[in-house]
mmCIF entry with sequence, helices, sheets and N, C-alpha, C, O atoms, coordinates in Angstrom:
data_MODEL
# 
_entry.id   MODEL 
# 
_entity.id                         1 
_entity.type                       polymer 
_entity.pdbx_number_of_molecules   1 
# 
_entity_poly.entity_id                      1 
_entity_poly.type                           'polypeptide(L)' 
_entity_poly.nstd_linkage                   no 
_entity_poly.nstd_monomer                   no 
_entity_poly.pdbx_seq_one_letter_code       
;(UNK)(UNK)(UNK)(UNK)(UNK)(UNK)(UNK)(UNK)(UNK)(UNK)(UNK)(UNK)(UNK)(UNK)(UNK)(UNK)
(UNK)(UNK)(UNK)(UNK)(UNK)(UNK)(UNK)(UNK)(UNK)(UNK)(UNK)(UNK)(UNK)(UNK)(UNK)(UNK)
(UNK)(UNK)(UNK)(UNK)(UNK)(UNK)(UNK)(UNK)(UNK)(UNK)(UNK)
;
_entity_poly.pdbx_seq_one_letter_code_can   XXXXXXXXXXXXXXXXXXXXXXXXXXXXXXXXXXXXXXXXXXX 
_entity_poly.pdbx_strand_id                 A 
# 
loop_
_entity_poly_seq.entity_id 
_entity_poly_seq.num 
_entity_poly_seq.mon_id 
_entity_poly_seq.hetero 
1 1  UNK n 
1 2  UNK n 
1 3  UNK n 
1 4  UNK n 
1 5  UNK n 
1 6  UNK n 
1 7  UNK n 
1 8  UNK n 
1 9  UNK n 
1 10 UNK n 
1 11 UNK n 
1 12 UNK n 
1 13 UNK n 
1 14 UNK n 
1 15 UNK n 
1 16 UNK n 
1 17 UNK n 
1 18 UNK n 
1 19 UNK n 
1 20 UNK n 
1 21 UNK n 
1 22 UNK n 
1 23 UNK n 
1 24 UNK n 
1 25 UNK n 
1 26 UNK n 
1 27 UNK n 
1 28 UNK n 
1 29 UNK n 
1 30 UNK n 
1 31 UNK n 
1 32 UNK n 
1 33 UNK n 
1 34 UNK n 
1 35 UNK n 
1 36 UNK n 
1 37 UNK n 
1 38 UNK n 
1 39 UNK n 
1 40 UNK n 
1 41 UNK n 
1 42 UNK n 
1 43 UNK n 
# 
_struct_asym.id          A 
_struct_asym.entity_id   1 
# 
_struct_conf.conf_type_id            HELX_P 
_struct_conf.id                      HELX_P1 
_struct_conf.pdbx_PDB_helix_id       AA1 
_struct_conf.beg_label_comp_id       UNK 
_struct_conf.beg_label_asym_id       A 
_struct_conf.beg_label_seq_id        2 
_struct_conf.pdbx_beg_PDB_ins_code   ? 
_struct_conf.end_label_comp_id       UNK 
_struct_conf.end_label_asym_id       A 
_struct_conf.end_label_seq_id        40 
_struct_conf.pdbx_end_PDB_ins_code   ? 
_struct_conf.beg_auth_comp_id        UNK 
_struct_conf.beg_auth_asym_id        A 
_struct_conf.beg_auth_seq_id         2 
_struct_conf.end_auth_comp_id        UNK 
_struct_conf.end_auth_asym_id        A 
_struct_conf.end_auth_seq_id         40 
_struct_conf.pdbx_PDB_helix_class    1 
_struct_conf.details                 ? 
_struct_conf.pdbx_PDB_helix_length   39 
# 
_struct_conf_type.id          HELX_P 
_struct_conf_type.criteria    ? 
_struct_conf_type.reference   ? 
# 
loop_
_atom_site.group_PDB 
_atom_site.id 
_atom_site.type_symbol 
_atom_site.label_atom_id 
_atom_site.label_alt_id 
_atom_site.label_comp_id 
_atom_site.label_asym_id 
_atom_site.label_entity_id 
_atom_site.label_seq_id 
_atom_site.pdbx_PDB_ins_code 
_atom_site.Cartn_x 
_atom_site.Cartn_y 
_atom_site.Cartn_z 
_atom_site.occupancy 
_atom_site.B_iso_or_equiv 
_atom_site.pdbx_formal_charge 
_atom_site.auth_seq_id 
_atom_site.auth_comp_id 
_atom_site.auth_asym_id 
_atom_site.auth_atom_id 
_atom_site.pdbx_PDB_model_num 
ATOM 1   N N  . UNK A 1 1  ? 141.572 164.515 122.078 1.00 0.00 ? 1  UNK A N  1 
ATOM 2   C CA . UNK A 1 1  ? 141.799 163.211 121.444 1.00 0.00 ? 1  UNK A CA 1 
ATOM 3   C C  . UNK A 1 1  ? 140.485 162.558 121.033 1.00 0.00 ? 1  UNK A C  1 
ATOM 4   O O  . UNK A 1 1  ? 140.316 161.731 120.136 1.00 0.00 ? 1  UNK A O  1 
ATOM 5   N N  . UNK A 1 2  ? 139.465 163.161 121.976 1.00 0.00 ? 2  UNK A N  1 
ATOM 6   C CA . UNK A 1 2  ? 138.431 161.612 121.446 1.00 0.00 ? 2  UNK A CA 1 
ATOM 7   C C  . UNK A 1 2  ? 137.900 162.619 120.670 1.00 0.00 ? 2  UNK A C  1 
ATOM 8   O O  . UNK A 1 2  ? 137.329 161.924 119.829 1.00 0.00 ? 2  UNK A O  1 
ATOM 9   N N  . UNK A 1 3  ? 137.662 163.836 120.326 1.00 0.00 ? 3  UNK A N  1 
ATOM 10  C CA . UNK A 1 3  ? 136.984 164.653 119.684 1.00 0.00 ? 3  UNK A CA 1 
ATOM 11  C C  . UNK A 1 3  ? 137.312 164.239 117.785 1.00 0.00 ? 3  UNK A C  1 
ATOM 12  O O  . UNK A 1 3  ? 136.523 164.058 116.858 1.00 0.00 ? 3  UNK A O  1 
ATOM 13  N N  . UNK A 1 4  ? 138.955 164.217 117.857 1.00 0.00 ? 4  UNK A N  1 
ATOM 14  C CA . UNK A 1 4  ? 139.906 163.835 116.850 1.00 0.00 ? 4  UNK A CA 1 
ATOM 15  C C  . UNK A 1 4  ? 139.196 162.137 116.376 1.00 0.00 ? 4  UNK A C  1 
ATOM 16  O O  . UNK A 1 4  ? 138.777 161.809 115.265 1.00 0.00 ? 4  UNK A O  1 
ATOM 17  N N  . UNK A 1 5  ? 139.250 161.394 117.492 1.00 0.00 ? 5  UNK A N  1 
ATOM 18  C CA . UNK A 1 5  ? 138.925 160.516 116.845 1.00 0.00 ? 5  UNK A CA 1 
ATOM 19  C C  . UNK A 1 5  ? 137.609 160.025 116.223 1.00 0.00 ? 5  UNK A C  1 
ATOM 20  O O  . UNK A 1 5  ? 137.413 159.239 115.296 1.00 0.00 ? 5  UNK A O  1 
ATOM 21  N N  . UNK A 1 6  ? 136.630 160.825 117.124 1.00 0.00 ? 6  UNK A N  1 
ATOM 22  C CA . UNK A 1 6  ? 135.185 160.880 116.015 1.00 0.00 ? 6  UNK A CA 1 
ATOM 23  C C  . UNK A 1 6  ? 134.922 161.359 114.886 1.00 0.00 ? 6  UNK A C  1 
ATOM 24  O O  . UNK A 1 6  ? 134.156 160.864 114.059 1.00 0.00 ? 6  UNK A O  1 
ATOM 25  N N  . UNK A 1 7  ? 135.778 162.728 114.743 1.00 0.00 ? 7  UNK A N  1 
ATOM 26  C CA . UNK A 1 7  ? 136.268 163.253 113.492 1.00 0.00 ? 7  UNK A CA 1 
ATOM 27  C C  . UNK A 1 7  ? 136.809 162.471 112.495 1.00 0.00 ? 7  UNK A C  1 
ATOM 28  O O  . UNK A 1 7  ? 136.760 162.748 111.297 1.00 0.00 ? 7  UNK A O  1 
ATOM 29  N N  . UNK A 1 8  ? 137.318 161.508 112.975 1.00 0.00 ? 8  UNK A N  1 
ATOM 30  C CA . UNK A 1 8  ? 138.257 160.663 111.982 1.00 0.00 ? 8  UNK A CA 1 
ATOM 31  C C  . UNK A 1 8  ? 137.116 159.178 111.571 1.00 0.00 ? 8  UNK A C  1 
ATOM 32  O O  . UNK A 1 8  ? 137.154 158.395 110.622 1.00 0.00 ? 8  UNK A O  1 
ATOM 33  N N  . UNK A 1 9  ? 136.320 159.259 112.574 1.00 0.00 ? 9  UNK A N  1 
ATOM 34  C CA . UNK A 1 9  ? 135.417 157.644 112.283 1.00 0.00 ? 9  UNK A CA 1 
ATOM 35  C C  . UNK A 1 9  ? 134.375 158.347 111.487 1.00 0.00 ? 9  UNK A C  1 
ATOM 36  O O  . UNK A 1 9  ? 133.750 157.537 110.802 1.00 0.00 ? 9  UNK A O  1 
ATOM 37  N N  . UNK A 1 10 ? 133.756 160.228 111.264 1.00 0.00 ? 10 UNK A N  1 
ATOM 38  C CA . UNK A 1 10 ? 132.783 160.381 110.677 1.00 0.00 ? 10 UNK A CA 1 
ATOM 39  C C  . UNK A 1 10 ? 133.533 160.338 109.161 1.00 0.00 ? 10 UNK A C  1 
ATOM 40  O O  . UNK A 1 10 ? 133.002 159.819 108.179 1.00 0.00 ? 10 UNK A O  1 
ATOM 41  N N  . UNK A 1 11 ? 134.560 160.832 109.154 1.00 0.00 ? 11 UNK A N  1 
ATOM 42  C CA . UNK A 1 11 ? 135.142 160.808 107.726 1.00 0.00 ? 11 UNK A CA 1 
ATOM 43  C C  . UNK A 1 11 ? 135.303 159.547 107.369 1.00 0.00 ? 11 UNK A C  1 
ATOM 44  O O  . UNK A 1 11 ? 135.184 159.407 106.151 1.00 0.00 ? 11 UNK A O  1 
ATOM 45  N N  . UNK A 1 12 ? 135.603 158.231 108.152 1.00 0.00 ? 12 UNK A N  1 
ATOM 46  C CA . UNK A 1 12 ? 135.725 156.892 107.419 1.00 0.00 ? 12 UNK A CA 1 
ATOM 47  C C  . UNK A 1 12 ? 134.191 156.621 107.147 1.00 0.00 ? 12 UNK A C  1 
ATOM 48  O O  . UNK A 1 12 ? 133.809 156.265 106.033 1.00 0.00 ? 12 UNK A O  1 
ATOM 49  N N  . UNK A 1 13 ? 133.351 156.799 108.185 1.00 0.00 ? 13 UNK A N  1 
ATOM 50  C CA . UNK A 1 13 ? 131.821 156.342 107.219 1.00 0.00 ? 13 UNK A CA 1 
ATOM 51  C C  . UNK A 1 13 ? 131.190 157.331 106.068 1.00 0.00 ? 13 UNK A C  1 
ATOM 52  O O  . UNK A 1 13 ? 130.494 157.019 105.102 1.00 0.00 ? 13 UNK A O  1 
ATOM 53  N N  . UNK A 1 14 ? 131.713 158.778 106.530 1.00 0.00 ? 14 UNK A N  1 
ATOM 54  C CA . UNK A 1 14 ? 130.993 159.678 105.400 1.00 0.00 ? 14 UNK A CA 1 
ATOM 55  C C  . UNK A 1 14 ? 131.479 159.072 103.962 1.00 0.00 ? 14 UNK A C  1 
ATOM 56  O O  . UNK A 1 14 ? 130.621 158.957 103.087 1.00 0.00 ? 14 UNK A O  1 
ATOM 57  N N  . UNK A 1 15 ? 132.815 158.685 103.687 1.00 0.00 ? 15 UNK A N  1 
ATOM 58  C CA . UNK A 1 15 ? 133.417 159.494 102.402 1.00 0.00 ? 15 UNK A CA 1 
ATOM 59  C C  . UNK A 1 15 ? 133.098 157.757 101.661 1.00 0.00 ? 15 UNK A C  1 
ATOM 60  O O  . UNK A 1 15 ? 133.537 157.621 100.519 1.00 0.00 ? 15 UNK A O  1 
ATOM 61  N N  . UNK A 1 16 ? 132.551 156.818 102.134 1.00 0.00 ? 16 UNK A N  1 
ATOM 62  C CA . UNK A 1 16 ? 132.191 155.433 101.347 1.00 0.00 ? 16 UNK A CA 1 
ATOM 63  C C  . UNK A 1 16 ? 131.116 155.879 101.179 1.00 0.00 ? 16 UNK A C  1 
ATOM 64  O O  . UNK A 1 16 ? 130.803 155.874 99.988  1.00 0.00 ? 16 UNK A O  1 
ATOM 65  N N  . UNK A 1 17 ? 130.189 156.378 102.003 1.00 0.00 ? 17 UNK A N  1 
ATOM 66  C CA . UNK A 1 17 ? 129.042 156.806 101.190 1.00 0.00 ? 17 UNK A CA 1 
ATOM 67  C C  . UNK A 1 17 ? 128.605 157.937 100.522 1.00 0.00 ? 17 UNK A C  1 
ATOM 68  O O  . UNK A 1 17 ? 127.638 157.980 99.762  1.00 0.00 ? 17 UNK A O  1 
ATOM 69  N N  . UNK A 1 18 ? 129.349 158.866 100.826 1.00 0.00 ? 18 UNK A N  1 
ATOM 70  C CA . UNK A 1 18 ? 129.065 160.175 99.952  1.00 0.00 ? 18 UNK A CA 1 
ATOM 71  C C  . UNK A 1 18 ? 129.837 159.563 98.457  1.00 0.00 ? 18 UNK A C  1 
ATOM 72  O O  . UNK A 1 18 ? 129.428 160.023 97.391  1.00 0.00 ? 18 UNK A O  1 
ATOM 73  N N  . UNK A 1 19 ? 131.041 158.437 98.448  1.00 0.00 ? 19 UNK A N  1 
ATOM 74  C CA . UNK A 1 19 ? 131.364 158.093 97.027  1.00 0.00 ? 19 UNK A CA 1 
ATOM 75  C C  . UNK A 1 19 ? 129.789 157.320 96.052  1.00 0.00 ? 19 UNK A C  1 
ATOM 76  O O  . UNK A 1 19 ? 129.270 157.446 94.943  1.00 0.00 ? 19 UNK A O  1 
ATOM 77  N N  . UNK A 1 20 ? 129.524 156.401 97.517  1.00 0.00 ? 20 UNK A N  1 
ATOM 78  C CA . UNK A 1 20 ? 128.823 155.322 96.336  1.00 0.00 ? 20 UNK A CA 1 
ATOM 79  C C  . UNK A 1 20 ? 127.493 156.284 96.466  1.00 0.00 ? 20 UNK A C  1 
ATOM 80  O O  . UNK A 1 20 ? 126.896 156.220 95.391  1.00 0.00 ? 20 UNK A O  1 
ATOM 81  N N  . UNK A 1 21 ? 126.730 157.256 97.500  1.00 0.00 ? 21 UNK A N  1 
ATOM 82  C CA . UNK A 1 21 ? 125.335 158.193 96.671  1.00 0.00 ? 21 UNK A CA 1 
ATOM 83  C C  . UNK A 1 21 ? 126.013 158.796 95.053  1.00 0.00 ? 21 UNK A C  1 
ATOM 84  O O  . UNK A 1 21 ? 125.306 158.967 94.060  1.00 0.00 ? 21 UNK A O  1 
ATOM 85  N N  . UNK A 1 22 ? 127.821 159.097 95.113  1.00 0.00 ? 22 UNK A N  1 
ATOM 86  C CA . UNK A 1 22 ? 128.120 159.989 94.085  1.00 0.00 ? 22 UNK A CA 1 
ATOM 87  C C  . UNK A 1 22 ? 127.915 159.185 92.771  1.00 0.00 ? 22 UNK A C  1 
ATOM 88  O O  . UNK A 1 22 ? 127.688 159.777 91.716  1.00 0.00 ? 22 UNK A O  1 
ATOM 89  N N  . UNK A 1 23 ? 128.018 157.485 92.861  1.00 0.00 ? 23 UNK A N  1 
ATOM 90  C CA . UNK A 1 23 ? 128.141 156.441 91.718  1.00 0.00 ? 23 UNK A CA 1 
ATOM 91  C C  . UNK A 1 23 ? 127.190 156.791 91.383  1.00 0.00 ? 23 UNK A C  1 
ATOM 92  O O  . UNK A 1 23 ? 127.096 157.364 90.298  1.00 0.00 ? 23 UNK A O  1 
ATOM 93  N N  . UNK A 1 24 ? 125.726 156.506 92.477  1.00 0.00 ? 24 UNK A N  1 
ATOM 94  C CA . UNK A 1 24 ? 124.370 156.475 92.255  1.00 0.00 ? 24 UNK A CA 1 
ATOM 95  C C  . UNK A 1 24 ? 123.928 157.204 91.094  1.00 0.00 ? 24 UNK A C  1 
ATOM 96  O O  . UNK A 1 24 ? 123.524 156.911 89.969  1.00 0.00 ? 24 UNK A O  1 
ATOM 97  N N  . UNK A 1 25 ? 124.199 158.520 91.916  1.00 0.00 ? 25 UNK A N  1 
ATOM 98  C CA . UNK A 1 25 ? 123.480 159.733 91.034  1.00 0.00 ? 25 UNK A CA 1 
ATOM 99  C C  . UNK A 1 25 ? 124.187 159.699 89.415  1.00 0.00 ? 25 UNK A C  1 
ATOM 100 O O  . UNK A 1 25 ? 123.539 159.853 88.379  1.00 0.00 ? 25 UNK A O  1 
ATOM 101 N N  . UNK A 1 26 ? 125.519 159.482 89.493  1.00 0.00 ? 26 UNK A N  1 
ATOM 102 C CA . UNK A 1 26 ? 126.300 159.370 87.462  1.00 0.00 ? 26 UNK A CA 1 
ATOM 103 C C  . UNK A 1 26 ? 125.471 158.529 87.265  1.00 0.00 ? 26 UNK A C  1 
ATOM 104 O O  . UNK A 1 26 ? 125.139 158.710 86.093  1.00 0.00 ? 26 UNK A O  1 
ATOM 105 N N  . UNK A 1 27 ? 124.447 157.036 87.988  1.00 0.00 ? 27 UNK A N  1 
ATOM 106 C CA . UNK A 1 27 ? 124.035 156.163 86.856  1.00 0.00 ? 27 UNK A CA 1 
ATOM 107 C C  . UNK A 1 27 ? 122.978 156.409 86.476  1.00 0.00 ? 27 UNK A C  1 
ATOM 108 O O  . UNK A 1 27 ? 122.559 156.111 85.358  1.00 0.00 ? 27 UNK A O  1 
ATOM 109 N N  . UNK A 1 28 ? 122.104 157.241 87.701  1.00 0.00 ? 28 UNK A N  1 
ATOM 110 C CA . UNK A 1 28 ? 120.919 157.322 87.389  1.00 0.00 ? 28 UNK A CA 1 
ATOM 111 C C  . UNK A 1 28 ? 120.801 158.612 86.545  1.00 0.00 ? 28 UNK A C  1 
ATOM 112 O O  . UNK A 1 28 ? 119.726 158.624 85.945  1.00 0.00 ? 28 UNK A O  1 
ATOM 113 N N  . UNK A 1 29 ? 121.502 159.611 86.327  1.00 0.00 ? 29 UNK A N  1 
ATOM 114 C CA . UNK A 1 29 ? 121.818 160.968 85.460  1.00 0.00 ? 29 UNK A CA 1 
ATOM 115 C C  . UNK A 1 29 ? 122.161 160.116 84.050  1.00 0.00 ? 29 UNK A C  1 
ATOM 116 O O  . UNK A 1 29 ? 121.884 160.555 82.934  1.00 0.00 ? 29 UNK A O  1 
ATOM 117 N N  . UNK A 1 30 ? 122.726 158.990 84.263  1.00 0.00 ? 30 UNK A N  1 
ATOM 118 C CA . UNK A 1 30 ? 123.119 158.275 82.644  1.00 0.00 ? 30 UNK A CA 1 
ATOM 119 C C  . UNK A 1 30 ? 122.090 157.704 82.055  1.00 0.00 ? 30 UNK A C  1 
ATOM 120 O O  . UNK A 1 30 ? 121.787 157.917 80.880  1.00 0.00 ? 30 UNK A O  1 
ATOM 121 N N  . UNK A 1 31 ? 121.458 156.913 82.851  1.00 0.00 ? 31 UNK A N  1 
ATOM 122 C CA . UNK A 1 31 ? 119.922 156.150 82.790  1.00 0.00 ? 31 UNK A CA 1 
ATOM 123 C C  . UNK A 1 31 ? 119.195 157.169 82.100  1.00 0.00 ? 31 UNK A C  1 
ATOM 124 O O  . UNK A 1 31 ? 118.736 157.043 80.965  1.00 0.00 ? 31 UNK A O  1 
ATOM 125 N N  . UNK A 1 32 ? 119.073 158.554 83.089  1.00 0.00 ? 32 UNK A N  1 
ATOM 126 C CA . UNK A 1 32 ? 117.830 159.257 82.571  1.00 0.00 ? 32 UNK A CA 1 
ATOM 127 C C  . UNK A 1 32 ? 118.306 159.957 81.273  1.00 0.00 ? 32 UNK A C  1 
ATOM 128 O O  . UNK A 1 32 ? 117.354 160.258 80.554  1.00 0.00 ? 32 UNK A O  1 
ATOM 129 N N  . UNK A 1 33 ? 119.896 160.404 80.624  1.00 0.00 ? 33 UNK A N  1 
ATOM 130 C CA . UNK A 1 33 ? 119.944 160.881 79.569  1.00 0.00 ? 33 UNK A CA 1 
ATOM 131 C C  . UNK A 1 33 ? 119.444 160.333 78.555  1.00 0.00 ? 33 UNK A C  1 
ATOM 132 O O  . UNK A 1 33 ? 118.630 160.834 77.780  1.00 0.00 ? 33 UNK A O  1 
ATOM 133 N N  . UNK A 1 34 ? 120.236 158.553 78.494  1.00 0.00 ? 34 UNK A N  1 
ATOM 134 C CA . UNK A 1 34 ? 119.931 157.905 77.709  1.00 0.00 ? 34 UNK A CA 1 
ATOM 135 C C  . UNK A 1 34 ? 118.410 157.822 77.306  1.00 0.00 ? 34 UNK A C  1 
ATOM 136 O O  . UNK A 1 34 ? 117.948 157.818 76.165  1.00 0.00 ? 34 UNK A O  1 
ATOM 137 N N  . UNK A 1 35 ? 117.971 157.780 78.094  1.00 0.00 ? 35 UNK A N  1 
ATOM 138 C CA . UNK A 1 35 ? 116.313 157.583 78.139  1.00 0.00 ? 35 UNK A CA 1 
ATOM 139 C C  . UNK A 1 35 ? 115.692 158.611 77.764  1.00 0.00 ? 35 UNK A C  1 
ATOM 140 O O  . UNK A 1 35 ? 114.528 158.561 77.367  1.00 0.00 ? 35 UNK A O  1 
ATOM 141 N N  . UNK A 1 36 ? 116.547 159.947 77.856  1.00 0.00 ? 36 UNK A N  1 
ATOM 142 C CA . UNK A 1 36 ? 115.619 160.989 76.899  1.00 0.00 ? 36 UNK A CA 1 
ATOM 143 C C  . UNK A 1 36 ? 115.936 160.883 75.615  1.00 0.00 ? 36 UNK A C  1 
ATOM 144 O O  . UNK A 1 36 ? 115.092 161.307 74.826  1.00 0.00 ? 36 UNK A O  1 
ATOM 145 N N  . UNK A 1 37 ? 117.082 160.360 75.112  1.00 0.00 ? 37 UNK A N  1 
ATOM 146 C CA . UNK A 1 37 ? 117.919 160.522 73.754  1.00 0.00 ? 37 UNK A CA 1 
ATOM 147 C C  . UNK A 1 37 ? 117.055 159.521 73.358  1.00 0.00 ? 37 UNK A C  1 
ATOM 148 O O  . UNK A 1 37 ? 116.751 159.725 72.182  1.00 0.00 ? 37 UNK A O  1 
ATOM 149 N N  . UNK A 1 38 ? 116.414 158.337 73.886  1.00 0.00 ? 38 UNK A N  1 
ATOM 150 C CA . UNK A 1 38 ? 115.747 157.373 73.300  1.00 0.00 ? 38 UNK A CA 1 
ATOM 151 C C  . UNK A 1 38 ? 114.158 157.931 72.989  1.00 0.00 ? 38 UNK A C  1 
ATOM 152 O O  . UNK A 1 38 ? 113.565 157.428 72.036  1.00 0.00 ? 38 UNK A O  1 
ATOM 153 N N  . UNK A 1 39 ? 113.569 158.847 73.707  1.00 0.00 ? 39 UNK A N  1 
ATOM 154 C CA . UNK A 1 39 ? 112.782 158.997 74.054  1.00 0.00 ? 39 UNK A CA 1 
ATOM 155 C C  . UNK A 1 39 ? 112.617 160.475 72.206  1.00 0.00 ? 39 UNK A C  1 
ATOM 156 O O  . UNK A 1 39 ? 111.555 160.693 71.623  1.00 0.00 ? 39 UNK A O  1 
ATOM 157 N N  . UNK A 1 40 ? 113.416 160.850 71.988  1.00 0.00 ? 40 UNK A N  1 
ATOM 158 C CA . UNK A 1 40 ? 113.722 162.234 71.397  1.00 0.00 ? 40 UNK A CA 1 
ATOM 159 C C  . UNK A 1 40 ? 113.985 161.438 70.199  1.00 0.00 ? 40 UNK A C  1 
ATOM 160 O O  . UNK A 1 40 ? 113.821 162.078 69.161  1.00 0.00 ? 40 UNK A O  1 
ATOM 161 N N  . UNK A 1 41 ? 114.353 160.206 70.051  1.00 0.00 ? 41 UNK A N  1 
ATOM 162 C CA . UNK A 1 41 ? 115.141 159.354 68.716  1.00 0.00 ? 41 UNK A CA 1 
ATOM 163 C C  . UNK A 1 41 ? 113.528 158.403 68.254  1.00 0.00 ? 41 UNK A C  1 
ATOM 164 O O  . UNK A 1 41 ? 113.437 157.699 67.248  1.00 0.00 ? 41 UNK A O  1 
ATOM 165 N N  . UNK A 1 42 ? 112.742 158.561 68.965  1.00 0.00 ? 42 UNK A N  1 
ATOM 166 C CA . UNK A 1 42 ? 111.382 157.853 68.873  1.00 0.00 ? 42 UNK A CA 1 
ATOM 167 C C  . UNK A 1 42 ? 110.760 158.524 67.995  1.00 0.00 ? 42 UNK A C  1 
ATOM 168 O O  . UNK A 1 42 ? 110.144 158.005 67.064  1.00 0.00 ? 42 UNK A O  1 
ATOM 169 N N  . UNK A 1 43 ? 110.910 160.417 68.311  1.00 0.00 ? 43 UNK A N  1 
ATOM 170 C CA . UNK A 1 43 ? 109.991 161.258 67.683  1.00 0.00 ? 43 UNK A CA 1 
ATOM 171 C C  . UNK A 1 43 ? 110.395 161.310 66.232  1.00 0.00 ? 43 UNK A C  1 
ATOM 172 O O  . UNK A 1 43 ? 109.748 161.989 65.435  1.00 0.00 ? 43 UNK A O  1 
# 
């Protein structure tokens, strides 16, 4: 039982933050495209 229930408290803290590192990384992967397309639209 208590094994189950640590199992169950690592999945309630993992999966809010493995979502919002997952936001992170789409904005900063969007940031940096944009920023090459700007960077490539200069030349």
């Amino acid at each position: 039982m208590l094994k189950r229930n640590l199992i169950a408290a690592g999945y309630a803290v993992l999966l809010p933050l493995s979502s919002t590192i997952i936001v992170v990384l789409v904005a900063a992967g969007v940031e940096g495209t944009v920023s090459g397309i700007r960077r490539l639209a200069r030349r």
